[in-house]
LOTI-245713 format. One record per residue (C-alpha): x, z, y. Coordinates in steps of 0.1 Angstrom, whole numbers, padded with zeros to 4 digits, always signed. Last residue first. Layout:
N
XZY...
END
This chain:
569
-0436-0147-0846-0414-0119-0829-0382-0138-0814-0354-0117-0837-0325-0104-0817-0291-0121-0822-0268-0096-0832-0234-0094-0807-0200-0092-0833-0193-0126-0837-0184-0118-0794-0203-0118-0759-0185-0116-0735-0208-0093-0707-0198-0103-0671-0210-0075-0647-0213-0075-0608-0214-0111-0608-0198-0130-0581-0172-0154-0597-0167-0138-0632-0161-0097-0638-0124-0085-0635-0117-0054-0656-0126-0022-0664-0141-0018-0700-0174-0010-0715-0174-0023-0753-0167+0014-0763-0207+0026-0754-0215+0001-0785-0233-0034-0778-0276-0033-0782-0280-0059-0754-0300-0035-0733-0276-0005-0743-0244-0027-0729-0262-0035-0700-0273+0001-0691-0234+0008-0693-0219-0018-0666-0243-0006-0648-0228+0028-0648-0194+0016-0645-0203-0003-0614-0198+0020-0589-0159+0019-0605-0158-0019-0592-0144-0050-0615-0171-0043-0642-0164-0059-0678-0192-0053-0711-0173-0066-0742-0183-0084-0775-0156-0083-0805-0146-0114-0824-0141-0139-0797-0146-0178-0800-0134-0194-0773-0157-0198-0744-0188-0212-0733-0207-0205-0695-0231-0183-0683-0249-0180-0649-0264-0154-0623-0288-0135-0642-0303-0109-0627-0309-0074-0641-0346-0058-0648-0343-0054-0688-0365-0083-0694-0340-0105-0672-0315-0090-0696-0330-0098-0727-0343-0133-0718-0305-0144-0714-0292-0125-0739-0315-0147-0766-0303-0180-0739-0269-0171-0750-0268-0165-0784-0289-0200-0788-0255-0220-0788-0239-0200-0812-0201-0196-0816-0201-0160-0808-0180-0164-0771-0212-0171-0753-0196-0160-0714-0227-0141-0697-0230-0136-0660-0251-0101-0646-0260-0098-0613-0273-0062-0605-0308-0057-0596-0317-0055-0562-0330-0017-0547-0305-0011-0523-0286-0048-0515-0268-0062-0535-0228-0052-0535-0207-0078-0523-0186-0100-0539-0155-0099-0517-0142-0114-0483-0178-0124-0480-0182-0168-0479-0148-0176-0472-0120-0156-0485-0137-0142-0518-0165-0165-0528-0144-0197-0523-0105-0188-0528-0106-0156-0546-0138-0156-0565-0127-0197-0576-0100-0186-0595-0114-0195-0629-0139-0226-0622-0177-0208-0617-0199-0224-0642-0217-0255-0647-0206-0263-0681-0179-0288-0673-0162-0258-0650-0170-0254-0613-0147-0258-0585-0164-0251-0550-0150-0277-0528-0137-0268-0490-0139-0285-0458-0122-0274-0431-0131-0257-0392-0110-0247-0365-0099-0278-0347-0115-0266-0312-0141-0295-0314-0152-0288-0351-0152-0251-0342-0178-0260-0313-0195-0282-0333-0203-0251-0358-0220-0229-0331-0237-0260-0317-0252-0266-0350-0266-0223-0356-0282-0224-0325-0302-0258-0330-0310-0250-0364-0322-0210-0353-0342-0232-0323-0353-0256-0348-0367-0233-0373-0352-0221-0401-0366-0201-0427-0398-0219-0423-0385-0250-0438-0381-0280-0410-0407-0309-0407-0389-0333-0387-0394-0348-0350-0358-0359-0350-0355-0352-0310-0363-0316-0318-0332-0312-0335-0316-0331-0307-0330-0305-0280-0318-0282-0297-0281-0293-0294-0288-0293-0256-0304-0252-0256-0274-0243-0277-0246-0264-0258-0219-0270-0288-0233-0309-0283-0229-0327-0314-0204-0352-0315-0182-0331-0334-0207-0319-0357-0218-0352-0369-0183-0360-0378-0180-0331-0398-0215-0340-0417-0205-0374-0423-0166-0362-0442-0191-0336-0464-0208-0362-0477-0183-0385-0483-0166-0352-0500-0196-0352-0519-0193-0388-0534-0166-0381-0547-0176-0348-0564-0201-0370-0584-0170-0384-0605-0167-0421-0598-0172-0447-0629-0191-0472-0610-0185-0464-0572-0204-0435-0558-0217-0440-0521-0249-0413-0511-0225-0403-0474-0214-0440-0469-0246-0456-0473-0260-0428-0448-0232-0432-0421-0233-0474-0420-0272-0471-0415-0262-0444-0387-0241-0464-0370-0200-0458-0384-0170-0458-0360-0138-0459-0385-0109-0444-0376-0088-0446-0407-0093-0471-0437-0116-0488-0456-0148-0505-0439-0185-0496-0444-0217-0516-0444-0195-0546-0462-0198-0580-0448-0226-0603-0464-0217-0623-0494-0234-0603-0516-0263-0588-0503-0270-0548-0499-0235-0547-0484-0205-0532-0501-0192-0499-0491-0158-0495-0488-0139-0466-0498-0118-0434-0483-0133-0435-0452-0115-0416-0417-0145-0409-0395-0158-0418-0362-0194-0410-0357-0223-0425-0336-0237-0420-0303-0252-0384-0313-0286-0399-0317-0276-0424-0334-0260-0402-0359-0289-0380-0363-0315-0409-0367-0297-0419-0396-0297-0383-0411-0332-0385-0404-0340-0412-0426-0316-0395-0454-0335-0365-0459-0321-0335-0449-0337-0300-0457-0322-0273-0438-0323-0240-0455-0321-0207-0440-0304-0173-0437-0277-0173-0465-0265-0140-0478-0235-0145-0501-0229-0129-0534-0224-0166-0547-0247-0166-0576-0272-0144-0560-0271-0160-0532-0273-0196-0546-0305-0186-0566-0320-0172-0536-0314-0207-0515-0327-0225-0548-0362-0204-0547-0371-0210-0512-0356-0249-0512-0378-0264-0537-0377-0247-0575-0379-0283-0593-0361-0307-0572-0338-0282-0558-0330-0264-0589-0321-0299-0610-0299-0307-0585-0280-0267-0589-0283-0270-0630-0305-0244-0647-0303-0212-0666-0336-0191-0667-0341-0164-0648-0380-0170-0648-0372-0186-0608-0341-0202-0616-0306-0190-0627-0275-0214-0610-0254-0235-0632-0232-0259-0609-0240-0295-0620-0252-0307-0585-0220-0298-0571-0216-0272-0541-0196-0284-0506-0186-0258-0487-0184-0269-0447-0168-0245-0430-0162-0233-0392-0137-0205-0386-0140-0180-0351-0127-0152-0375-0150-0130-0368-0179-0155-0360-0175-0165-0398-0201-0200-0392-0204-0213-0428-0224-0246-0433-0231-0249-0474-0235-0280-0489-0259-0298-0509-0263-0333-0520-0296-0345-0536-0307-0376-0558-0327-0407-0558-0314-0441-0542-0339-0445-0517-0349-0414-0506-0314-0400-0508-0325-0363-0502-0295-0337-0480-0301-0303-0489-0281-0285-0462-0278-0245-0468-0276-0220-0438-0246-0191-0435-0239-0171-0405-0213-0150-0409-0202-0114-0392-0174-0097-0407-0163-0064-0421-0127-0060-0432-0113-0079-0465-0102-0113-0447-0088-0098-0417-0075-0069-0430-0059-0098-0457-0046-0114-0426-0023-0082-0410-0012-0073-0446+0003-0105-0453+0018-0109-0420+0037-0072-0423+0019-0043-0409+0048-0010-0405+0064-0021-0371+0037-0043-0356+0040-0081-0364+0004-0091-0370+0005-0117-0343-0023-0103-0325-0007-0071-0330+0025-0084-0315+0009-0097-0288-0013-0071-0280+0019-0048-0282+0038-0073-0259+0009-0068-0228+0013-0033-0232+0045-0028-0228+0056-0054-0202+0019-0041-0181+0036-0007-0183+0070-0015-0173+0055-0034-0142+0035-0003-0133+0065+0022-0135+0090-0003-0118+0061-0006-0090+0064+0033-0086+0098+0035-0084+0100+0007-0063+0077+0025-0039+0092+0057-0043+0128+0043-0028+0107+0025-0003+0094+0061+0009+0133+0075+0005+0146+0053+0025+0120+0059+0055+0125+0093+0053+0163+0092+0058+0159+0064+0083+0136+0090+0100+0160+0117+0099+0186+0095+0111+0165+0079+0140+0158+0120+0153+0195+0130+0146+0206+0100+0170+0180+0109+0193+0184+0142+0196+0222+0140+0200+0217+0117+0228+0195+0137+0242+0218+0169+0240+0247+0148+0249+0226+0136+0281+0218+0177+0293+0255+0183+0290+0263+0153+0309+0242+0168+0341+0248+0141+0365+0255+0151+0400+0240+0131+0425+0254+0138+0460+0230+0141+0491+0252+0138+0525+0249+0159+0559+0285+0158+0579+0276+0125+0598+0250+0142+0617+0275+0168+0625+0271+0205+0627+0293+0230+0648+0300+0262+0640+0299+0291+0670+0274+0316+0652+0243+0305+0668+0244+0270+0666+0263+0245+0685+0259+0209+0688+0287+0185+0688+0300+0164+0718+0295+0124+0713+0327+0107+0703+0347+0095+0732+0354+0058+0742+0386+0038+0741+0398+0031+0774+0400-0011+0785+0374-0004+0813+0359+0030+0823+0343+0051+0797+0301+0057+0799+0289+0081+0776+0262+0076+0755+0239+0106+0749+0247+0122+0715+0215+0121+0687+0203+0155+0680+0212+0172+0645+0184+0193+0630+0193+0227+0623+0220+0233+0592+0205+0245+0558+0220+0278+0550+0248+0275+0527+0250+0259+0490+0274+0277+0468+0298+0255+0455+0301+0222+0434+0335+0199+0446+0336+0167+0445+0366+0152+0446+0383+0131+0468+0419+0121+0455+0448+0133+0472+0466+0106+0499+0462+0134+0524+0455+0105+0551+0460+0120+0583+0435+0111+0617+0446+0112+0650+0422+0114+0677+0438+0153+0680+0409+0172+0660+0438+0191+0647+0443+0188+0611+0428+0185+0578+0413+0157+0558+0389+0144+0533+0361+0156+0550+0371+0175+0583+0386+0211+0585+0387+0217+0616+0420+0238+0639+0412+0245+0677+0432+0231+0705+0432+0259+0731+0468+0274+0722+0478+0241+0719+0468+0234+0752+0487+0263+0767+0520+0260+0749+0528+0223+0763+0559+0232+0773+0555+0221+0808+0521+0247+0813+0502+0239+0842+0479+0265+0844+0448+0265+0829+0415+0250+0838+0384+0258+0813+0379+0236+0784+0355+0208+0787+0342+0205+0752+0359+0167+0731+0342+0143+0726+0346+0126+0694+0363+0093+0690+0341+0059+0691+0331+0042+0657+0328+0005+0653+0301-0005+0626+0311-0013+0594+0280+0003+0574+0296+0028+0562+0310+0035+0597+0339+0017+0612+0375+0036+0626+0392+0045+0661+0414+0073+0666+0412+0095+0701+0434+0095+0730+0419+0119+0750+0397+0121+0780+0398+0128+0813+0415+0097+0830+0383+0081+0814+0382+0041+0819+0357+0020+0813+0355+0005+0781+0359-0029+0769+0365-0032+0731+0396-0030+0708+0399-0049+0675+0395-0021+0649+0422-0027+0626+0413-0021+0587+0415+0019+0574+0427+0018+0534+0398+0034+0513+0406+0067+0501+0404+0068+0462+0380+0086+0443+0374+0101+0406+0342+0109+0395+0335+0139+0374+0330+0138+0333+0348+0167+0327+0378+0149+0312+0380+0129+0347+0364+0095+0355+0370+0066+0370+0384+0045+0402+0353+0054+0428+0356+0040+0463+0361+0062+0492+0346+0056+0520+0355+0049+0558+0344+0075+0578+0319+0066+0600+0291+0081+0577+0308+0110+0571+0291+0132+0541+0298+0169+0545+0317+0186+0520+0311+0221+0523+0270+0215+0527+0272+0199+0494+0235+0187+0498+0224+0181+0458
END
């Protein structure tokens, strides 16, 4: 603002500013005049003595001219002149405008009033002319109307910060960035509450899938977690392998086992002497079956026996099984014998001892080897050690495994062509490659029948969990243990029941017993277990709850008690 009070002098020498009150002000302090070295002037016998000083901008200032004052008298006291001499008030100073000037030696200040009515335009001063070695005059001041003289000098613009107006900014500002940090705080303060939340979650969940995988969920124990597994429903694919030595005579047969619940492979491995019923229902041996009943009617007979469903047979003869090998770059096995050459004197087809890489001449002698005096289950577990090494070198690519079936050129049974073959191979080679398949031995007694024990390790665990029911509209299985002492009791109950519309599964000898009795394992079976007691003429008290043989639904004991019926003549 123009502090028209305090006018701004340019040749005064300037203060210089030395701080700051408590009200925010500036402080000043007069600036110490320097010697003015005199110039050349003409000389005024007129005019006064005046002071001499620099501008702002350091330029040599001449003394103020003073207004002609009318002639007086001479006065030797001096009275008269000082009567004429009028009093200012100048910037920073007060006296008589004598061409001295006083220091007050109080700091400037400035000082805010009301402003006044703006001052006319200052004219520049003619120069005036002084004669030699007399300092010159300032230039005379303009009038206005009311008798006050104006300066150009006296005119300044002073700033005067408003420091209320910066607190308030200020304060803005600082409440404004605290606000925000506030907000901002509390946003990341969400944000890893919120990923704490998700983290927790994935923790939880990804340990209770563990633990359930595991079986170790408060309240299901190991035992419990693995028989669910074994007892719950599960998808198998079953096929039967019929493997024909067509030089030596004889069969092999095994069973390949796919559980895709589990994600097991198994080879079970089913002696020839196992007593299997044949097409009349007659009891037979399980080589005599597939020499005489062909693979339709030895595949039922298996099911039945077993309670397992199998979807096909492969028929192997040994000329392809040859070609099998080859085709799968040969097999390396761990043998258990050596098999002598067809000449003596020649080295032997097959050498003892681990890691052994057999051809496919070297794979068939080994798989139909018995030694002199071997039992035949032997030479089935060499059969079943050539088929595990033909399923790891199979390809577990469907379409490529096909492709080798079809590569054999082979007349395959109807039940399984070489696309279901193909599938089914390169499901089992890839448990064979993962390390999740065994080979197992179905334990049968001397007289053909189901070994006690064998439900729950064979029938139970790998091939259905349990003996399952037949299907709606099948005849129960019925086994027969001949407990009377007579050999022909057996084949009389035989053609009874098949008479009677129930299927006969098997029977074996046992000690002799002096009362018959009718067993059932399940409570649906009660009433079967009846209907066989009336067809073989027993009493209504000979049915009894217990644990029926292998996979029969019924096993009937026959005891001294059981009447042989009459053949009519």
């Amino acid at each position: 603002m123009n502090d028209r009070q305090n006018p701004y002098d340019p040749y005064y020498p300037q203060p210089q500013i030395v701080g700051y009150d408590e009200y925010g002000q500036p402080v000043y302090q007069q600036v110490p005049q320097q010697a003015q070295p005199p110039q050349q002037q003409h000389y005024d016998p007129y005019a006064q003595q005046q002071g001499y000083g620099y501008d702002a901008y350091g330029r040599p200032v001449q003394p103020q001219q003073q207004p002609q004052q009318p002639q007086q008298p001479y006065d030797p006291y001096g009275q008269a002149q000082q009567q004429q001499q009028q009093p200012r008030q100048d910037y920073g100073h007060t006296g008589y405008d004598t061409g001295q000037q006083y220091d007050t030696g109080q700091q400037w200040a400035v000082q805010a009033e009301a402003p006044a009515a703006p001052p006319q335009t200052p004219r520049p001063p003619a120069p005036v002319a002084a004669p030699a070695g007399v300092p010159g005059q300032r230039p005379a001041p303009e009038e206005d109307g009311d008798g006050r003289d104006y300066r150009t000098e006296q005119f300044s613009f002073i700033e005067e910060p408003d420091e209320d107006s910066e607190d308030v900014i200020d304060w803005l500002k600082f409440t404004e960035s605290r606000s925000e940090r506030r907000e901002e705080a509390r946003r990341k303060g969400r944000n890893r509450v919120v990923a704490l939340v998700v983290v927790l979650a994935l923790v939880v969940v990804g340990g209770v899938g563990y633990l359930w995988s595991e079986g170790r969920l408060p309240g299901m124990s190991g035992e419990e977690q693995k028989q669910n597994t074994a007892t719950g429903p599960q998808k198998r694919d079953t096929i039967v392998v019929h493997l024909h030595d067509t030089k030596g005579g004889g069969t092999s047969t095994a069973l390949l086992v796919d559980n895709a619940t589990t994600k097991q492979g198994t080879t079970v491995l089913l002696p020839n002497a196992l007593s299997v019923a044949d097409d009349e229902g007659s009891a037979t041996t399980l080589g005599k079956s597939v020499e005489d009943d062909g693979s339709s009617g030895t595949r039922e007979a298996i099911g039945n026996l077993l309670g397992a469903k199998i979807t096909g047979t492969w028929r192997l003869d040994t000329p392809y099984l040859e070609n099998l090998v080859e085709l799968v770059s040969n097999i390396d096995i761990t043998t258990d014998a050596e098999v002598p050459a067809a000449k003596k004197g020649e080295d032997p087809l097959v050498a003892k001892g681990e890691n052994q890489t057999l051809n496919g001449r070297a794979a068939v002698a080994y798989a139909t080897y018995r030694a002199p005096g071997e039992a035949d289950a032997k030479q089935l577990q060499r059969f079943g050690q050539v088929l595990y090494g033909v399923l790891r070198k199979m390809s577990d690519d469907p379409k490529a495994a096909t492709v080798t079936i079809e590569t054999l050129a082979q007349i395959l049974d109807p039940s399984l062509p070489e696309k279901d073959l193909g599938a089914s191979l390169a499901k089992l080679a890839e448990h064979a490659k993962g390390g999740d398949y065994k080979t197992a031995l179905l334990p049968v007694a001397q007289d053909g029948s189901l070994a006690d024990g064998t439900g729950d390790s064979v029938v139970k665990d790998i091939l259905g969990g349990k003996v399952s029911a037949p299907e709606q509209g099948a005849a129960a299985r019925v086994s027969l243990r001949n407990a009377t002492g007579k050999e022909d009791a057996t084949e009389a109950a035989r053609i009874v029941l098949i008479n009677g519309g129930f299927s006969f599964v098997g029977a074996t000898k046992a000690e002799t017993e002096a009362t018959s009795q009718v067993v059932y394992g399940d409570d649906a079976r009660k009433a079967t277990a009846t209907e066989v007691a009336k067809t073989l003429g027993l009493p209504a008290g000979a049915v009894k709850k217990g644990k029926a043989a292998g996979s029969a639904d019924v096993t009937v004991v026959l005891g001294e008690d059981y009447k042989i019926p009459k053949r009519p003549s």
